[in-house]
C-alpha positions as CSV (number, residue, x, y, z in Angstrom):
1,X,-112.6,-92.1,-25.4
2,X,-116.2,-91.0,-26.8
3,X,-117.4,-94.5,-25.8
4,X,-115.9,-94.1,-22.4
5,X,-117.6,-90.8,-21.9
6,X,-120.8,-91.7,-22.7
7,X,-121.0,-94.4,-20.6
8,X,-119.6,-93.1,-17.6
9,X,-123.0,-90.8,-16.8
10,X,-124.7,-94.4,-16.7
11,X,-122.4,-95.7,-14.5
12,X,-122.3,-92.9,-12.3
13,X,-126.4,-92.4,-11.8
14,X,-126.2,-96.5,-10.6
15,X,-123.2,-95.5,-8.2
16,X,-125.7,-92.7,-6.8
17,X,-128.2,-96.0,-6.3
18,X,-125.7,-97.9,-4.6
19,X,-124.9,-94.8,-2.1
20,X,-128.5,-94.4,-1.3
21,X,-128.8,-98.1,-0.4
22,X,-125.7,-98.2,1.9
23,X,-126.7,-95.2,3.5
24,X,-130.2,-96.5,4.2
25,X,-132.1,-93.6,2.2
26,X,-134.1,-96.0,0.3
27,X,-134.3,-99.6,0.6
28,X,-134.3,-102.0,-2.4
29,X,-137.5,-103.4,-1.2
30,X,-138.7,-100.0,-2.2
31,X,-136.5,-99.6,-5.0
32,X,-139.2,-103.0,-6.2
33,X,-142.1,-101.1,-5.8
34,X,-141.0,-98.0,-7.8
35,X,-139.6,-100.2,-10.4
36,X,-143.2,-101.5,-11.1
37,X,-144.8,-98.2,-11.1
38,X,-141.7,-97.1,-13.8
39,X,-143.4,-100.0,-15.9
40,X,-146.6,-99.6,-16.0
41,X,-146.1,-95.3,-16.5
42,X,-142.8,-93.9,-17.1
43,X,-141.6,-96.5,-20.0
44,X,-145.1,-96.7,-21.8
45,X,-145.2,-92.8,-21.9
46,X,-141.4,-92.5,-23.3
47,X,-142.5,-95.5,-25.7
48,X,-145.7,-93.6,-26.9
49,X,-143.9,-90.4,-27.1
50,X,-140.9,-91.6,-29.5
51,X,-142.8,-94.0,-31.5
52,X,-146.0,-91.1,-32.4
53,X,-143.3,-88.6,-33.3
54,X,-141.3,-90.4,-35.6
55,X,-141.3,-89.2,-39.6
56,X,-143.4,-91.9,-41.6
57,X,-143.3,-89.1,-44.2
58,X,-140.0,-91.2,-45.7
59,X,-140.1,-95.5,-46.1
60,X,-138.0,-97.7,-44.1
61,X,-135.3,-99.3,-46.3
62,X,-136.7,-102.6,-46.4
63,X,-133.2,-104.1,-46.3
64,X,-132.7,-102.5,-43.1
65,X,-136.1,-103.8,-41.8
66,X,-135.0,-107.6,-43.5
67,X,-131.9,-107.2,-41.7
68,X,-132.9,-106.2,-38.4
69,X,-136.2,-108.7,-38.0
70,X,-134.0,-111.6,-39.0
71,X,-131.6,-110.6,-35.9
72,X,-134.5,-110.5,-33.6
73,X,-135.4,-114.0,-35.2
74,X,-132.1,-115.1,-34.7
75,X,-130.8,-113.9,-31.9
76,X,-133.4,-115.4,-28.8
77,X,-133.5,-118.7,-29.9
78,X,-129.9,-119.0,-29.8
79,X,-129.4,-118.0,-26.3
80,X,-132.2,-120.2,-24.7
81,X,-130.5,-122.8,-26.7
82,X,-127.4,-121.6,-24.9
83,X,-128.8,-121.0,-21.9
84,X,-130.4,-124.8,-21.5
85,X,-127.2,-126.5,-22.8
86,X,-125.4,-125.0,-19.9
87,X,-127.6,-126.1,-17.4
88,X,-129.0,-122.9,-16.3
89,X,-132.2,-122.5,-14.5
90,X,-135.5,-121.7,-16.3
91,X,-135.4,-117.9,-15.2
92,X,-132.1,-116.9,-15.7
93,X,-132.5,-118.7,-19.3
94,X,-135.6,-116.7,-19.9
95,X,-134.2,-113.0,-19.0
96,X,-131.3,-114.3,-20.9
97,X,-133.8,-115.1,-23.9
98,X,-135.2,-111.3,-22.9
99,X,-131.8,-109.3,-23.1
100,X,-130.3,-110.4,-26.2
101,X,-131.7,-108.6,-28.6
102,X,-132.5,-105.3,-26.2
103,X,-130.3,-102.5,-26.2
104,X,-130.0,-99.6,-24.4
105,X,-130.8,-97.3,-27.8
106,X,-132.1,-94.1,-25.9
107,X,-130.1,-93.5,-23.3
108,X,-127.1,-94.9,-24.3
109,X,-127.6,-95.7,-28.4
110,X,-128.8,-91.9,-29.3
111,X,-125.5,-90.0,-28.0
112,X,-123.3,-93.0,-29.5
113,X,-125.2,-92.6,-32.9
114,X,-124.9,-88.6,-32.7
115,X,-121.2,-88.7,-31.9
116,X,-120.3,-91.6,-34.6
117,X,-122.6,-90.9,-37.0
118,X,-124.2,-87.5,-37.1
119,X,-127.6,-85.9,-37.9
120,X,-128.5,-88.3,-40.1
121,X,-127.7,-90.9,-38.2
122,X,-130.0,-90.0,-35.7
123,X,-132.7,-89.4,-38.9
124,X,-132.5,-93.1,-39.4
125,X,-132.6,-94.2,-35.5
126,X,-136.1,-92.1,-35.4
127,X,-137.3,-94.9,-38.8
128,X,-135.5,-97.8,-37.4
129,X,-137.5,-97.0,-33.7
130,X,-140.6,-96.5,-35.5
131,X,-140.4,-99.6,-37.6
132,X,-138.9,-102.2,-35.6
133,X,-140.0,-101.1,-31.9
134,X,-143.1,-103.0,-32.0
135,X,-141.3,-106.1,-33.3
136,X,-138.6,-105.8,-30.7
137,X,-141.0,-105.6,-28.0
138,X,-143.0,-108.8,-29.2
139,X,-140.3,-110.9,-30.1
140,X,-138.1,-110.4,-27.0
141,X,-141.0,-110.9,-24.3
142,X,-142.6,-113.6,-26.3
143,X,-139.0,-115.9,-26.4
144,X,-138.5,-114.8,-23.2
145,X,-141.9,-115.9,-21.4
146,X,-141.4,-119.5,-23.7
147,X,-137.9,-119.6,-22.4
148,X,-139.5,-119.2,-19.2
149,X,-142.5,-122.0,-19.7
150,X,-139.7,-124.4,-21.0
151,X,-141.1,-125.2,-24.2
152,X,-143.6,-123.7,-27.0
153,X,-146.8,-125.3,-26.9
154,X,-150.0,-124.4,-28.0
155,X,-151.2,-123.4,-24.1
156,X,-147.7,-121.9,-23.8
157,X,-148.3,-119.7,-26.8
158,X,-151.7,-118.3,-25.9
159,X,-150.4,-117.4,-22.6
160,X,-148.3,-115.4,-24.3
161,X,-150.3,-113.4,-26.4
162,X,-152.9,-113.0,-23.6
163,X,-149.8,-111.3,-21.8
164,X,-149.0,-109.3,-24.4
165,X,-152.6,-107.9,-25.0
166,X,-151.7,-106.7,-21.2
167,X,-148.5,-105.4,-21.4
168,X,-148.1,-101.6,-21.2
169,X,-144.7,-101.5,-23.5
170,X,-146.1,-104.1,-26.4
171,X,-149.6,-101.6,-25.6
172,X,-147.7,-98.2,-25.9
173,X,-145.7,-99.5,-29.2
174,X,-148.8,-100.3,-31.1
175,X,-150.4,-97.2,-30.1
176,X,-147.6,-94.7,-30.9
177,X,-147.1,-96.5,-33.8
178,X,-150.6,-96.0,-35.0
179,X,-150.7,-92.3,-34.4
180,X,-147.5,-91.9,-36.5
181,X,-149.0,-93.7,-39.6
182,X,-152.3,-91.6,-39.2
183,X,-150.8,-88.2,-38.6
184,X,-152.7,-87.9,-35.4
185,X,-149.6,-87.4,-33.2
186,X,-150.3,-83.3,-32.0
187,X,-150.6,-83.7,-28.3
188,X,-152.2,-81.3,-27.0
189,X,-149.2,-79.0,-25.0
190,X,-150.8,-80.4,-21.4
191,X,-150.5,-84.2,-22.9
192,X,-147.1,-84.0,-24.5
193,X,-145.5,-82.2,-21.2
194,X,-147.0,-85.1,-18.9
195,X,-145.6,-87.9,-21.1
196,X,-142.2,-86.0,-21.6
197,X,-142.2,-85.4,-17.7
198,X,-143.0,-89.8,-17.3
199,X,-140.5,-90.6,-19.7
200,X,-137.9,-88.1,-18.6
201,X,-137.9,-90.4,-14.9
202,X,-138.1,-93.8,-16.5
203,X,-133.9,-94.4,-17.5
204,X,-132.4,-92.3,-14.6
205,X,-135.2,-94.1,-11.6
206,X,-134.3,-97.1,-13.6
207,X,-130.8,-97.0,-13.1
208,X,-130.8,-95.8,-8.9
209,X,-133.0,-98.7,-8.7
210,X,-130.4,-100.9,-10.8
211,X,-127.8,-99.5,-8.4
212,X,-129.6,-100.3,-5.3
213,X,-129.6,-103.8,-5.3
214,X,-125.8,-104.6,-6.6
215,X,-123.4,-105.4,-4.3
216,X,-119.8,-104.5,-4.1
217,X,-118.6,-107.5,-2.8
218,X,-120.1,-109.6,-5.4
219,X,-118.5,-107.3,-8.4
220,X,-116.0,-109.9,-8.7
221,X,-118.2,-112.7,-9.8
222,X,-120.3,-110.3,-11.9
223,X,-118.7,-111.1,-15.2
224,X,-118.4,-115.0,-14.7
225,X,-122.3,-114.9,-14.3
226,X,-123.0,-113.0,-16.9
227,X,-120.6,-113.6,-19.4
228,X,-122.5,-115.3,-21.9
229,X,-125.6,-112.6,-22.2
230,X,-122.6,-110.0,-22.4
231,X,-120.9,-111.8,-25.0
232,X,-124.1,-112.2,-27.0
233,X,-125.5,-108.5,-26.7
234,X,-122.1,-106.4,-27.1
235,X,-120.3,-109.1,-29.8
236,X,-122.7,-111.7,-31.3
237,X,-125.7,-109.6,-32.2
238,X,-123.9,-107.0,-33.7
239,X,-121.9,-109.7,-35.7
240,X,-125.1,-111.6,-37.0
241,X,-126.7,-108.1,-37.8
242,X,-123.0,-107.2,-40.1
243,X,-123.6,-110.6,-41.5
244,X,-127.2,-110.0,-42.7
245,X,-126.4,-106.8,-44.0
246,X,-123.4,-108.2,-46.7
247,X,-127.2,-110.3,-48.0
248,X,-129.5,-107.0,-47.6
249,X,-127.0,-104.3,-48.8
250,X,-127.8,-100.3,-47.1
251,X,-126.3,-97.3,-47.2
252,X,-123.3,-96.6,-45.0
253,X,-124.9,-94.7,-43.0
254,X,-128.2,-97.4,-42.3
255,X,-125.0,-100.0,-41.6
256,X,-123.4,-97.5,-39.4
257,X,-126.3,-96.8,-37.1
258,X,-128.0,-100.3,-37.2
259,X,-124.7,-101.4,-36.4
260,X,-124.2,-99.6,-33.6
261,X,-127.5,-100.1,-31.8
262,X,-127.3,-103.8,-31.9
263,X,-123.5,-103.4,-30.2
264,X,-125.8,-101.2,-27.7
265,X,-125.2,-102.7,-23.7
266,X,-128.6,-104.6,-22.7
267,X,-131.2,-102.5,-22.0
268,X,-131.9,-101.0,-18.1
269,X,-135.7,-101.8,-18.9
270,X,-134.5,-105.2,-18.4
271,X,-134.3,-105.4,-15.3
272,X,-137.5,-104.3,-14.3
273,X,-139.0,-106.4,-16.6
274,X,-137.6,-109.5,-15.6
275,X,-138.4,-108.4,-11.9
276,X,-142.2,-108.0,-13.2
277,X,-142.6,-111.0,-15.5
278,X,-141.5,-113.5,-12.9
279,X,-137.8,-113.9,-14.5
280,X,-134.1,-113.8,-12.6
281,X,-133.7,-109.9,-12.4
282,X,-130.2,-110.5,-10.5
283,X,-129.0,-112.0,-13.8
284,X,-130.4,-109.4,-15.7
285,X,-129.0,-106.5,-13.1
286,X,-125.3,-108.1,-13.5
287,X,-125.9,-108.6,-17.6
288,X,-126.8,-104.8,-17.7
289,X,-123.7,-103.4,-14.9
290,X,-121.3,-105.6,-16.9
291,X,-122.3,-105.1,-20.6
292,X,-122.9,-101.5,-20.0
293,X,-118.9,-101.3,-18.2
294,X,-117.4,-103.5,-21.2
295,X,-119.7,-101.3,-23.6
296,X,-116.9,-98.6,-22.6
297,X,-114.0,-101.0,-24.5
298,X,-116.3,-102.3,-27.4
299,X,-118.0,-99.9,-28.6
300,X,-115.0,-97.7,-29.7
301,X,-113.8,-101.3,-31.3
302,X,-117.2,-101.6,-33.5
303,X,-116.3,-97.8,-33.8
304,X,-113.3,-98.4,-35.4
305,X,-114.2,-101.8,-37.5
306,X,-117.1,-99.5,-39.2
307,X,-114.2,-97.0,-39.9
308,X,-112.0,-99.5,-41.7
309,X,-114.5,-101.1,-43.6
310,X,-117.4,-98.6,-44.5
311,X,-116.2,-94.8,-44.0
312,X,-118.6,-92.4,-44.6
């Protein structure tokens, strides 16, 4: 029921999109627009916000980090392998590549983690953002543009660091990161309100705009499309992560948490980004709608598996 529950607010912001598009209040053409404005501000200032204010006064458990990098590693590669031995086009192979290892971990992962795990729990979601963020962000668009290039190359490579110099999340990761390893992370009152007020629109603008452009009648063939990407994010991931741990032993409650962010639905950020970087955002809109419905049914199951085999 707690997975249910927190899940249904997500569910119920993209219904409000959906109305808003029927009704004619805002068109998904202009949905686009605001979605690329949401990149380039909203998600850099949450990004820059979390990542400066996270506690480098404690080190990450390496294990943790072992674990979690190796996933990252993992993970991409398998699903463009996937995605080309089932035929599918460039594009929807590359925001395949993108979505595997991105999970929803704010807006979704943070009440999961508090309600499952507790305080401290959310103590080591603040280190695991703060250590891995950066990572996640380089290793996820950078298998997802070579996904989308259809082979690693030399030229195919520097393309993608050249992107990544420009890109405002890989940009606001590095950044925040920085000013939490140097201490400099007291925003001024004026600063830290504007990039609190930018964050606060990116999820719930995010998801309207994810809500926009689905269509009821195509609900239906939702899950045979996407499929695959759900099965990877909600079960596989999560399942590669448990593996790793069993070689790179943490505490139960690292395990717990870790655990539970990888079984995290794919990330709304996904959408826009595949809508930006020239990938298939209708796969990525129906990966996100389904994994974040079935999130409802396995979620309380990875729930449950951590209960049996490593109570707190």
């Amino acid at each position: 029921m707690h997975g249910f529950l927190v899940i249904l607010p997500v569910v119920l912001v993209m219904a409000a999109g959906r109305m808003l598009a029927r009704r004619g209040v805002v068109s998904p053409e202009a949905f686009a627009q605001i979605n690329k404005a949401i990149y380039w501000t909203a998600i850099p200032a949450l990004i820059l916000r979390m990542t400066s204010r996270a506690d480098m006064s404690a080190l990450a458990d390496r294990n943790m980090v072992a674990a979690v990098y190796l996933s990252f590693l993992a993970a991409p590669p398998a699903a463009w392998l996937i995605g080309k031995l089932a035929g599918q086009e460039r594009r929807r192979t590359a925001s395949s590549t993108l979505m595997v290892i991105r999970s929803n971990t704010v807006f979704v992962g943070l009440p999961v983690v508090t309600v499952a795990v507790g305080t401290q729990g959310v103590e080591v979601l603040s280190l695991y953002l703060a250590f891995t963020f950066i990572g996640y962000q380089i290793i996820s668009i950078s298998w997802a543009q070579l996904a989308l290039s259809g082979g690693i190359s030399w030229n195919t490579v520097k393309g993608t660091l050249k992107s990544m110099a420009k890109n405002p999340l890989v940009l606001s990761s590095l950044a925040g990161f920085t000013l939490a390893v140097t201490g400099l992370n007291s925003f001024p009152v004026w600063l830290d309100e504007t990039l609190k007020l930018l964050g606060n629109i990116a999820s719930g603008t995010a998801l309207l705009s994810l809500g926009a452009t689905l269509k009821l009648e195509a609900l239906t063939s939702m899950l045979p499309r996407a499929w695959r990407d759900v099965t990877l994010k909600l079960l596989f991931l999560p399942a590669v992560t448990w593996g790793l741990f069993l070689l790179f032993p943490v505490n139960p409650v690292v395990f717990r948490t870790v655990i539970l962010i990888a079984a995290m639905p794919v990330a709304v950020d996904c959408f826009i980004l595949s809508q930006v970087l020239g990938m298939d955002p209708d796969q990525s809109a129906a990966a996100i709608t389904a994994s974040t419905l079935l999130s409802g049914l396995t979620v309380p199951l990875w729930i449950t598996l951590l209960d049996a085999f490593l109570p707190l």
